[in-house]
C-alpha positions as CSV (number, residue, x, y, z in Angstrom):
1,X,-6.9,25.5,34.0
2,X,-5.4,26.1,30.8
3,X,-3.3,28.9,30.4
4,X,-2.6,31.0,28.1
5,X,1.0,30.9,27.4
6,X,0.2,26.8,27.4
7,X,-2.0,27.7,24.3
8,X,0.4,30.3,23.0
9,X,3.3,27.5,23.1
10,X,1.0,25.6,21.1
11,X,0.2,28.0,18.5
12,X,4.2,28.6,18.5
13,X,5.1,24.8,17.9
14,X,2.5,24.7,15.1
15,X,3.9,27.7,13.6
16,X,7.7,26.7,13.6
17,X,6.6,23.5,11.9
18,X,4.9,25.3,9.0
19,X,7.8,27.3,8.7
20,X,10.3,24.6,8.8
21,X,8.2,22.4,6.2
22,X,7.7,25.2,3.8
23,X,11.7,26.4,3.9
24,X,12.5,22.8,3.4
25,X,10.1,22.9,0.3
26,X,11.6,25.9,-0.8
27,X,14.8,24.8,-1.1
28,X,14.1,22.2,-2.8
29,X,12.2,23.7,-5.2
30,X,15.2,26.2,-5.8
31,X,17.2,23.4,-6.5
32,X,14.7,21.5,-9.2
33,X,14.9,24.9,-10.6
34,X,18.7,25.3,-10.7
35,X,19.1,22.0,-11.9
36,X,16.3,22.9,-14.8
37,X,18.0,25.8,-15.9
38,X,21.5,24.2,-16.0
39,X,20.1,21.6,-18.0
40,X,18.1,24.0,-20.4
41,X,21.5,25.9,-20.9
42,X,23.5,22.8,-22.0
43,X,20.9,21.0,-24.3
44,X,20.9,24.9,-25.6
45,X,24.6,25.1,-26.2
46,X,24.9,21.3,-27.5
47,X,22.1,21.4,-30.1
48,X,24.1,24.8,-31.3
49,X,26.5,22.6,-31.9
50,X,25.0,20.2,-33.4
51,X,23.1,22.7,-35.7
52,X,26.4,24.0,-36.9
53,X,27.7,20.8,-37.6
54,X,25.0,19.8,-39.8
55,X,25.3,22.7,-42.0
56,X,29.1,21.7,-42.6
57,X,28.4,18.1,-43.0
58,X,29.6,17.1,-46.9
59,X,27.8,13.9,-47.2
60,X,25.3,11.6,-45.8
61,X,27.6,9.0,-43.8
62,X,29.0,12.2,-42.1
63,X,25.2,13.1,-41.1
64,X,24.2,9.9,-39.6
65,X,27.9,10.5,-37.8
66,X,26.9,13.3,-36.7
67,X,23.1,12.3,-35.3
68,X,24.8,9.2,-34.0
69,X,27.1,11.6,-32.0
70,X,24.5,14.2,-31.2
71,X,22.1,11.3,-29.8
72,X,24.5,9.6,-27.7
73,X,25.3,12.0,-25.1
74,X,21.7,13.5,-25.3
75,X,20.2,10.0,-24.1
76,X,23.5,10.3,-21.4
77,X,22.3,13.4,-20.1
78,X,18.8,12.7,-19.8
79,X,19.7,9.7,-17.6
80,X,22.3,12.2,-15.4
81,X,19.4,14.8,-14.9
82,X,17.0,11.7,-13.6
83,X,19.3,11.0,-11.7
84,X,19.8,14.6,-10.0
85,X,16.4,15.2,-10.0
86,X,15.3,12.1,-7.8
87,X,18.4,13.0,-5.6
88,X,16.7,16.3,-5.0
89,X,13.4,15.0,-4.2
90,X,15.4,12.5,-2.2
91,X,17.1,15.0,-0.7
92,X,13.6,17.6,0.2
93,X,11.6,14.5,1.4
94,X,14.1,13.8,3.9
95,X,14.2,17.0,4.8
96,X,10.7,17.5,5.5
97,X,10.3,14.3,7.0
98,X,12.8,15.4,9.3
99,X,11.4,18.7,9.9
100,X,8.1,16.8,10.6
101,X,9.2,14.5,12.8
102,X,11.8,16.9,14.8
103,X,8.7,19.5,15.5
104,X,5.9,16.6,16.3
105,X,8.4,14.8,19.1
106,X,7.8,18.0,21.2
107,X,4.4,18.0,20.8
108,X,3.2,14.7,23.6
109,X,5.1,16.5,26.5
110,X,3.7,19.9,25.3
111,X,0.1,17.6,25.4
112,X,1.3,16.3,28.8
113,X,1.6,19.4,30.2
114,X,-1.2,21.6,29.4
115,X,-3.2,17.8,30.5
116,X,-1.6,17.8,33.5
117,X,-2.3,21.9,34.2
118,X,-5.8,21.2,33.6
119,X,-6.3,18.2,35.6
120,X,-4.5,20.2,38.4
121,X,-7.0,22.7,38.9
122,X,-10.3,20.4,38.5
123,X,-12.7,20.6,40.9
124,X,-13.4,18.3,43.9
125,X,-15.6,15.5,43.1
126,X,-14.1,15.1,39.5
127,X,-11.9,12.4,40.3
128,X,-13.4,10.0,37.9
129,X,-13.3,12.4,35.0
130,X,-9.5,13.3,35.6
131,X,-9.1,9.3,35.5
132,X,-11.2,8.8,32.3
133,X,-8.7,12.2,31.0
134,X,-5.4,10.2,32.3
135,X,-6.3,6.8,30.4
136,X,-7.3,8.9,27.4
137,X,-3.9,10.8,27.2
138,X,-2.2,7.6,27.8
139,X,-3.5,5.7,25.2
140,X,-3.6,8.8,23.2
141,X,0.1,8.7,23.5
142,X,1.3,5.3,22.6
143,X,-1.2,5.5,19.4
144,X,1.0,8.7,18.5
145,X,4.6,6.6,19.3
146,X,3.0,3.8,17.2
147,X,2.1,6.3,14.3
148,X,5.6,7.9,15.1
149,X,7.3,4.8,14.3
150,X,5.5,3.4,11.6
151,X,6.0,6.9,9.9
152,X,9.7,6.7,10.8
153,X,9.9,3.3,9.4
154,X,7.4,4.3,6.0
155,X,10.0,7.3,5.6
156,X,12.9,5.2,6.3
157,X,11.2,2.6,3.3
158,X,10.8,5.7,1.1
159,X,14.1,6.9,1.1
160,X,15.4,3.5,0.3
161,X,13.0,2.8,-2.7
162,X,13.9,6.2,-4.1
163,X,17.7,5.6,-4.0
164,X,17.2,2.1,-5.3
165,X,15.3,4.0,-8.3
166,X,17.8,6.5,-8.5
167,X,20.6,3.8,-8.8
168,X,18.4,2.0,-10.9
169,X,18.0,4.6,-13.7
170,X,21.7,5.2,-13.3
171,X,22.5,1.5,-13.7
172,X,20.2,1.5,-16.4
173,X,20.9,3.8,-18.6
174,X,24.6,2.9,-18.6
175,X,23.9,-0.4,-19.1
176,X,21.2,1.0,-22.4
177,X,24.5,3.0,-23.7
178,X,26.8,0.2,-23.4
179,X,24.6,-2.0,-25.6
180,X,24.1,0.6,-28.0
181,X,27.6,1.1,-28.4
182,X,27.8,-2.8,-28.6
183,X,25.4,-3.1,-31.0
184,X,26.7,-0.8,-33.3
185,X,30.3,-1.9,-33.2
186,X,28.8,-5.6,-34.8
């Protein structure tokens, strides 16, 4: 039969992985949000500067100077905060995945258990049931290794595709500032 602490231990295991999946969320939430505000604060403090150089400019050559050099490091930054930003989510996805997947590999021996409890205390006569309840637990259990793995392997293809990206847009927009700067010297 199945007890209750089985069930409890359940309920437990369930309850560690919400809390594990939403802490991992949190923080990297907190760290979008950090990164937002530091971000906010510079593009603050460089279009104050910007703003006060316009007002002394004396002509139009030293205008377009100064857009040229306001624009430059703007586009810089944008690329820099992509780049941070996908690292974060990088970053919160693993962490949830591993959260995910840390919690669910206790969960087929919990299943084993509270299967095997139960079959224990069937009653006589019910051998072909507990037989019919072995193979279903068995193949039960390799469908959740085969899922474990191919969502090991999808997470695993994530993660790589993200940094890709990330070094992508990196790569990118150097390569975008390098040809602006080429362009302009001609």
């Amino acid at each position: 039969m199945i007890s209750t602490e089985q069930v409890l231990d359940a309920q437990k295991l369930n309850a560690e992985l919400l809390f594990a999946l939403h802490a991992k969320a949190f923080e990297g939430f907190e760290k979008l949000v950090l990164l937002n505000v530091e971000a906010t604060k510079a593009a603050m403090q460089h279009v104050a500067g910007f703003s006060r150089s316009v007002l002394s400019a004396k002509d139009a050559q030293a205008l377009l100077k100064l857009q040229h050099d306001f624009l430059q490091p703007a586009a810089d930054d944008a690329v820099q905060y992509t780049r941070q930003a996908n690292e974060i989510a990088q970053e919160t996805w693993g962490g949830l995945a591993q959260a995910f997947l840390g919690t669910a590999s206790q969960s087929p021996g919990k299943l084993s258990a509270l299967v095997a409890s139960a079959i224990e205390s069937a009653p006589a006569g019910a051998e072909n049931a507990v037989e019919i309840v072995k193979s279903t637990v068995t193949a039960a259990t390799s469908a959740y290794e085969g899922m474990h793995k191919a969502a090991s392997d999808a997470i695993a293809a994530n993660m790589q595709a993200l940094a890709a990206a990330a070094a992508g847009s990196h790569a990118n927009g150097k390569a975008r500032s390098s040809e602006r700067r080429s362009g302009r010297a001609h």
